[in-house]
N, C-alpha and C positions, 0 to 999 in steps of 0.2 A: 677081331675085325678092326680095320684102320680104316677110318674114313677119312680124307683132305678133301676139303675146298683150295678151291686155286682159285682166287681172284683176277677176271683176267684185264689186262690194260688195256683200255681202249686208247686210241687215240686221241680225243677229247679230254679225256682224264690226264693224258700227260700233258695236253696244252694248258688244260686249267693248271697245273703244279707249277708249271715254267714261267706263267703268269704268276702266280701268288709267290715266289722265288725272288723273282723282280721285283716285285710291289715292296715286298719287307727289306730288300739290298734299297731300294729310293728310301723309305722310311728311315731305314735305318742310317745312312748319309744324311738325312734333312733335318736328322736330332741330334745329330755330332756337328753341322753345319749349325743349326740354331743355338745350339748351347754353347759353341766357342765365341760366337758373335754375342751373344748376351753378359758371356760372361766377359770379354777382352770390351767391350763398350761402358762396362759398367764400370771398368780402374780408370777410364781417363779421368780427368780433371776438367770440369767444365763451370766457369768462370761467369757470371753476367754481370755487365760491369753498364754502370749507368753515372751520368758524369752531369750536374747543375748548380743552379745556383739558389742559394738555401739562405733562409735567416734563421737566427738560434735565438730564440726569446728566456732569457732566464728572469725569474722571480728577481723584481728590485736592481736587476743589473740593464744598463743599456743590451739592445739587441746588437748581437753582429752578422753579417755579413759573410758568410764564406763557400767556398767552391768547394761541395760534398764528390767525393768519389766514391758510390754503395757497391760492394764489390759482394754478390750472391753466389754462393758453393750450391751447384746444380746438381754436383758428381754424386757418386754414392760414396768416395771414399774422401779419406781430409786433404786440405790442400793446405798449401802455404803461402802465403803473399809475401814475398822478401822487399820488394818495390813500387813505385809508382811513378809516373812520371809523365812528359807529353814531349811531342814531338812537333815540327811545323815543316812545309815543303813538301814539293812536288819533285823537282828534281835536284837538291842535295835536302839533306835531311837535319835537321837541327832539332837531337835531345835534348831534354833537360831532365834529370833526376831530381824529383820533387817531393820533399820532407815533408810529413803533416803535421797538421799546429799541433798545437799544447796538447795536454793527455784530456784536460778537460772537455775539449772539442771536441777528441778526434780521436780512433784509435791508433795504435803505435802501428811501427816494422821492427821486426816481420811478425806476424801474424797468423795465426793457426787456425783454421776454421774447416768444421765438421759439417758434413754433409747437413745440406737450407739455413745455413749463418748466415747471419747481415755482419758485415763490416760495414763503416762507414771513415773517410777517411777525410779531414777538413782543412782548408786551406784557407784562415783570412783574407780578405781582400787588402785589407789596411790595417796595419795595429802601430806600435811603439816602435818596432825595429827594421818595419818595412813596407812599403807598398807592393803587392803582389801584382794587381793591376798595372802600375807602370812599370815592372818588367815582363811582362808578356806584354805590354803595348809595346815596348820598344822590340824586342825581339821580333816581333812580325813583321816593323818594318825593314828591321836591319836583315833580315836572313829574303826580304822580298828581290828578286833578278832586278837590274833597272827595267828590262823589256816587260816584264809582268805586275799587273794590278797588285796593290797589296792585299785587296779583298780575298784575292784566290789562294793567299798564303793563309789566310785567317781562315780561310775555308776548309784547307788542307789540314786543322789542326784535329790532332787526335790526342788522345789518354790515351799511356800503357799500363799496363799493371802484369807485372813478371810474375809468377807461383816458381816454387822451387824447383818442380817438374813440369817438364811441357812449354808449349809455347806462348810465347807474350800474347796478351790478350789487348784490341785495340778497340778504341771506342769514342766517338766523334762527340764533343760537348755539346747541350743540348740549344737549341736557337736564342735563348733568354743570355745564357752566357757568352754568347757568339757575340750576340749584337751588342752587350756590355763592352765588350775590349772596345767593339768596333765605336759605338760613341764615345769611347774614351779617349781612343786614337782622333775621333774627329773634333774634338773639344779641345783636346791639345794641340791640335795642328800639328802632330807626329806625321799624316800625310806629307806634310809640303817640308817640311825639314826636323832631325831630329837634335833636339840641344844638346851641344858637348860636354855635360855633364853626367 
């Protein structure tokens, strides 16, 4: 004797199927969608770059003076810092590539840093071989339009900091250092004329 059941389809039964067909094609898109985006976010290089003005207190030595650049590896992967540098202007642009002090200060370029590294990158104000402050005071006013304020160029000033890959990273120095140039400029009377030396 053969017995068969035959299951028969309702219609109901095939709407449920065509529903749960579609539900696992969405899932299954929104886990190939999620996992390319976590993972293609995760190679960038992400840079936080903070830009003041610091004193360094050593044991038995005078204090100095210098304009720290802390440069923090956010990314998951390593980055490099080949450069540093700043910029002034609104409408033409005036770089300057900018070396950091001594090794004792500061760290070198370029620079290799593993995902949550602090660099720190130093730049005297004043030492034996230069004044840093009187040349970003005169830069500001020399690269300022005649029709515009020199405050708006000083304003305009930003940090870059280049990594090997990806894009320059830019970052506005913080008001403590701002207003330094700017009283230096206004002590000198770099305002009203700049000496030809």
């Amino acid at each position: 004797m053969n017995i068969s059941i035959e299951f028969a389809t309702t219609p109901l039964l095939a709407v449920v199927e065509v529903i749960g067909i579609w539900f696992g094609a969405i899932a299954t898109t929104a886990a190939v969608i999620a996992s390319l985006y976590l993972g293609l976010s995760a190679r960038n290089i992400r840079l936080d770059v903070n830009v003041s003005l610091r004193k360094l207190v050593y044991r038995l030595q005078p204090e100095k003076t210098v304009v720290c650049v802390e440069v923090v590896n956010k990314g998951l992967r390593k980055a490099r810092v080949v450069s540093i540098g700043w910029s002034l202007g609104f409408l033409s642009i005036h770089a300057v590539v900018q070396q950091p002090g001594e090794e004792a200060i500061s760290a070198q370029l370029p620079q290799d840093m593993d995902d949550s590294d602090v660099r720190h990158f130093c730049v005297e104000l004043k030492n034996d071989h230069a004044n840093w402050l009187d040349l970003v005071a005169r830069d500001v006013i020399k690269t300022t339009p005649k029709f515009m304020p020199w405050q708006l160029t000083l304003y305009s000033w930003k940090w870059i900091v280049v990594p090997q890959v990806g894009n320059a990273i830019k970052a506005r120095p913080n008001k403590i250092l701002r207003n330094t140039v700017k009283r230096y400029i206004l002590d000198n009377e770099y305002h009203r004329c700049l000496p030809d030396n």
